[in-house]
N, C-alpha and C positions, 0 to 999 in steps of 0.2 A: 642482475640487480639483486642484492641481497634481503631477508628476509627482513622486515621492519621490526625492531625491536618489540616486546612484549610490554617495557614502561614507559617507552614512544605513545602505542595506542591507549594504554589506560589512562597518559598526562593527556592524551588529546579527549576521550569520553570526560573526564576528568572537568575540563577547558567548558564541553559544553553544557556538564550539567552544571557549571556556575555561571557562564553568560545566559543562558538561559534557549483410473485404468478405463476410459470407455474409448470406443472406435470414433466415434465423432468428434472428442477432441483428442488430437495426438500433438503430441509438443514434436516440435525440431529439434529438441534437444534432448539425444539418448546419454545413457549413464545408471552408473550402477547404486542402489542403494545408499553401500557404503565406501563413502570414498576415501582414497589417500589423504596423505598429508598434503594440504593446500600451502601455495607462497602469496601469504596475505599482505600487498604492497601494492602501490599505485600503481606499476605496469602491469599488474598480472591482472588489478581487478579491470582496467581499462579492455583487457582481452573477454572477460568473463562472459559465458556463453547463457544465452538469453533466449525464454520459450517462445515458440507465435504458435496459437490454438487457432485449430480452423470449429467451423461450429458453421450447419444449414442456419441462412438466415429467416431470422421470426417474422411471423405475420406483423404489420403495426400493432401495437397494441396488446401483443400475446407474450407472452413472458417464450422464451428457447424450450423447448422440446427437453434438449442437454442442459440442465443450469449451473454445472457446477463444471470445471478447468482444473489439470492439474492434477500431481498424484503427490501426498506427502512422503517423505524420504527419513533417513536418519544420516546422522554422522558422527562420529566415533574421533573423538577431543583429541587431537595431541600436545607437546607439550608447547607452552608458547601462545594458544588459540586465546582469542577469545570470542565470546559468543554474539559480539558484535561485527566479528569479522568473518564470522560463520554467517551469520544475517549477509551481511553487504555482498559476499563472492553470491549467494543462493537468492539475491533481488529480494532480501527481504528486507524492513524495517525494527529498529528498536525492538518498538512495542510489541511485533509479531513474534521475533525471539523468543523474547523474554516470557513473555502471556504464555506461548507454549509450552516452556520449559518452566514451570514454577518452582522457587527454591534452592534453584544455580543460580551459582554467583555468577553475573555475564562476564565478570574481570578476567577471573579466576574460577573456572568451570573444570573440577577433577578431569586430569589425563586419565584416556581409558573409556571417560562418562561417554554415552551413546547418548546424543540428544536426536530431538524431534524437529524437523525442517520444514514447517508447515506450508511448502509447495503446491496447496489446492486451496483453492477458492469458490465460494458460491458469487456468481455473477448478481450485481445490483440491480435491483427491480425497478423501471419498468423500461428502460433507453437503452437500447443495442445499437445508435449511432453516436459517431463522433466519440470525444472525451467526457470518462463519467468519473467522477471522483468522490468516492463516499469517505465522507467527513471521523465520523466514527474509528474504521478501520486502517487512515491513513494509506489508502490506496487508490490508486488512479488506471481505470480501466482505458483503455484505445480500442475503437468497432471501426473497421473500416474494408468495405470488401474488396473481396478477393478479385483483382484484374483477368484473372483467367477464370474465375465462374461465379458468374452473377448471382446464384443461389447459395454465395457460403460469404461466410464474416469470418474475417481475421480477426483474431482479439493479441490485445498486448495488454500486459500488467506492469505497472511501477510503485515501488515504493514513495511516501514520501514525506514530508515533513512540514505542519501547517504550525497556526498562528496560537498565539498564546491565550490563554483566558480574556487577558485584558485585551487582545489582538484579534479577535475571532476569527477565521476563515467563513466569511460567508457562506449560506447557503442561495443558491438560484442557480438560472439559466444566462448563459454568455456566448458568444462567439469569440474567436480566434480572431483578436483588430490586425495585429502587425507581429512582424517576426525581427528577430534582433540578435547580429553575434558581436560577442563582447559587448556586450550594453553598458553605459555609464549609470551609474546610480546616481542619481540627483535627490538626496535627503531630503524628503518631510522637513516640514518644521516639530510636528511632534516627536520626531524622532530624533530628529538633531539635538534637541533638548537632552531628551535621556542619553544621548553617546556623551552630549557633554557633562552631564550630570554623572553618569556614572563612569564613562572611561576617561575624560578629559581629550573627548576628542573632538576637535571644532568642523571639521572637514564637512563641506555643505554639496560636492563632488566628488565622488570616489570613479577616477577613471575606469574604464573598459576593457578588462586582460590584466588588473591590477591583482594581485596574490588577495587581497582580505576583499576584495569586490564581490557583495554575497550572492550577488545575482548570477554567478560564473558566467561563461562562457556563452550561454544560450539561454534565451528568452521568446513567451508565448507571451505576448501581452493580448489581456482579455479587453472586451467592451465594457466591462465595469472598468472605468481607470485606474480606480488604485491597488487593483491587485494583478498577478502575471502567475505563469507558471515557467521557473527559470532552474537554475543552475545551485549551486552554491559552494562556497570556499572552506565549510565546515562539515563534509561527509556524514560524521559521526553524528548531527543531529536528522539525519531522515531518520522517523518512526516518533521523534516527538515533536510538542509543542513550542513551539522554540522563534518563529519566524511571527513580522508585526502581518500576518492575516495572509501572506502571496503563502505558493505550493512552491518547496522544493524539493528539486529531485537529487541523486547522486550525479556526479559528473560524467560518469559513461552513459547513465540512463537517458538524460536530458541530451545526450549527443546521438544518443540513434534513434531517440521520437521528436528531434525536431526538424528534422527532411522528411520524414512520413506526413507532418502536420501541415494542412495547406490554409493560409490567411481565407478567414469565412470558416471553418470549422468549428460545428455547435459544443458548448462545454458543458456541463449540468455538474449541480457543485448539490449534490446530497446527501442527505443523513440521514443512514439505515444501522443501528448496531444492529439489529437480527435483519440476516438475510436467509432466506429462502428458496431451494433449489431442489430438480428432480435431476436423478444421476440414471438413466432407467427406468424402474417400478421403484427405485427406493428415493423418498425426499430426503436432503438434509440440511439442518441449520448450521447457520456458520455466526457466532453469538461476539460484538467485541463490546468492550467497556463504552459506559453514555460520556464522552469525556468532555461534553460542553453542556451535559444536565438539560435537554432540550426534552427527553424524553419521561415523561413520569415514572414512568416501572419498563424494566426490560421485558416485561412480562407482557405490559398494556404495549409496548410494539414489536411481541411478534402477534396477539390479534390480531392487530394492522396489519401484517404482515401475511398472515395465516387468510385475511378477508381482500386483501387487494388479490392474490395469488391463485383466489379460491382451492386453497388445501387442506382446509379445515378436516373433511371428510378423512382426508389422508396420513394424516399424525397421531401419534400418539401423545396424548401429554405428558405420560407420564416421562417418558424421554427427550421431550421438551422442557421441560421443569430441569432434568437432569443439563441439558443443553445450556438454559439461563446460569444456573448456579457458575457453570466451570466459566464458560466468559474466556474459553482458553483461544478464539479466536480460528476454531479449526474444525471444520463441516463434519459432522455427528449425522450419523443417521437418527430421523427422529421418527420414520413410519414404521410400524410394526411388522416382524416377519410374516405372518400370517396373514398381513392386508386388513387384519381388524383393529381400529382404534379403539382403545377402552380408554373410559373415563376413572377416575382414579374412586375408590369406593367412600363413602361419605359425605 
């Protein structure tokens, strides 16, 4: 199959911004830095090779020993890329890209340019069971142990894509009600309204395996009813706001964590921009944008942060401060080499 044109993927990015290194976690998945020239097209990304981190499981109640997954990468543009399609082959989203790399065009990112693949994560505080999806970050954790030894947690990470301002992705606690392939969408009436108001389209059922069915292929419907965590027929929008409040994932993702998910499994829908994580003797933040303003100052939630974790003792501000400002979405050391935090002088 050949290589997807280069004004294919920008008409489709295009489309949707106008619809709107530690021993305790090792990935499965080896590789070098920096890699070849990738073939960014549906069969290749449906192959796309995918981490599972082992990590000893936490006491109730204790935040992991290891808090952070993952090592970041680079990769080096060729001609034709773009930096959303650098995102999608590396499981990442939009927003994750992009926050990374400030500056670059994601269309149009100079051949040559060695960008940032921000590959590591600090784990959400405080649930190491079942599905955790922190609202903020646009990412969706999986804890589920390991069948050959009860003392270790598999972790899985996806990208994803939540609701719009006026659409919010809730925050709370759910279970996994029912599982579903090829689901039909049965339109809201809220919704219905706007498709007709703005596209002219009346359709109050959109079959199941149908090409524009946004729900794709595979669906997690939660015990709050009106949202699910599914599929979708628009790749290009996982990383933004873009869906009326469900999670959607890409369509390889939502294919290989819906046979791991078993009906009854717990969901937690929270919202942390600053997270907090020990990698060893070093802690570090991992800082994203407040993108639903829940939070007063990114400042007043890493306190929270810093007091639920109790690591206060262990940071430095001033490299925290450094941490808030960039918001580049990618784990900063913020404890001091020396193991002494100092307070900034005045």
């Amino acid at each position: 199959m050949t290589r997807i044109p280069g004004s294919w993927r920008v008409a489709a990015v295009a489309l949707v911004l106008a619809v709107g290194g530690c021993e305790r976690f090792r990935s499965t998945v080896p590789g070098p830095w920096h890699e070849p020239a990738l073939r960014f097209d549906e069969e290749h990304f449906a192959r796309k090779p995918h981490a599972t981190y082992r990590m000893p499981t936490p006491r109730p109640g204790e935040a992991p020993a290891e808090g952070v997954i993952g090592a970041a990468r680079h990769y080096r543009i060729h001609s034709g890329d773009t930096l959303y399609d650098v995102a999608r082959w590396y499981d990442l989203g939009r927003n994750e890209i992009v926050d990374a790399n400030p500056g670059i065009d994601p269309l149009v990112p100079p051949v040559d340019r060695e960008v940032i693949v921000p590959t590591e994560w600090v784990l959400p505080c405080c649930t190491y069971q079942g599905i955790v999806l922190n609202i903020p970050e646009m990412r969706l954790f999986y804890f589920r142990p390991d069948p050959r030894d009860p003392g270790t947690t598999l972790v899985e990470t996806f990208p994803v894509g939540l609701g719009r301002l006026d659409w919010r992705t809730p925050r709370g606690r759910y279970r996994v009600s029912a599982k579903t392939v090829n689901p039909a969408w049965h339109v809201p009436a809220s919704i219905h309204a706007e498709h007709v108001r703005e596209r002219g389209d009346g359709r109050w059922v959109i079959p199941g395996g149908a090409d524009d069915n946004p729900l794709g292929k595979y669906r997690l419907k939660l015990s709050h009813g009106l949202y699910s965590i599914h599929g979708t027929d628009v790749p290009w929008g996982v990383g933004m706001e873009v869906t009326h409040g469900c999670v959607r994932l890409y369509p390889e993702d939502i294919e290989r964590l819906y046979p791991e998910v078993p009906i009854g499994t717990a969901v937690e829908f929270t919202y942390q921009p600053v997270k907090l994580g020990t990698r060893g003797k070093t802690v570090y933040a991992e800082v994203h944008r407040d993108i639903y303003g829940y939070a007063r100052s990114l400042a007043s939630a890493s306190r929270a942060a810093l007091a639920r974790q109790r690591l206060d003792g262990r940071v430095d501000p001033r490299l925290l401060d450094g941490a808030l400002d960039g918001a580049a979405g990618i784990p900063t050391r913020v404890s001091p080499v020396d193991g002494v935090a100092r307070r900034p002088a005045g």
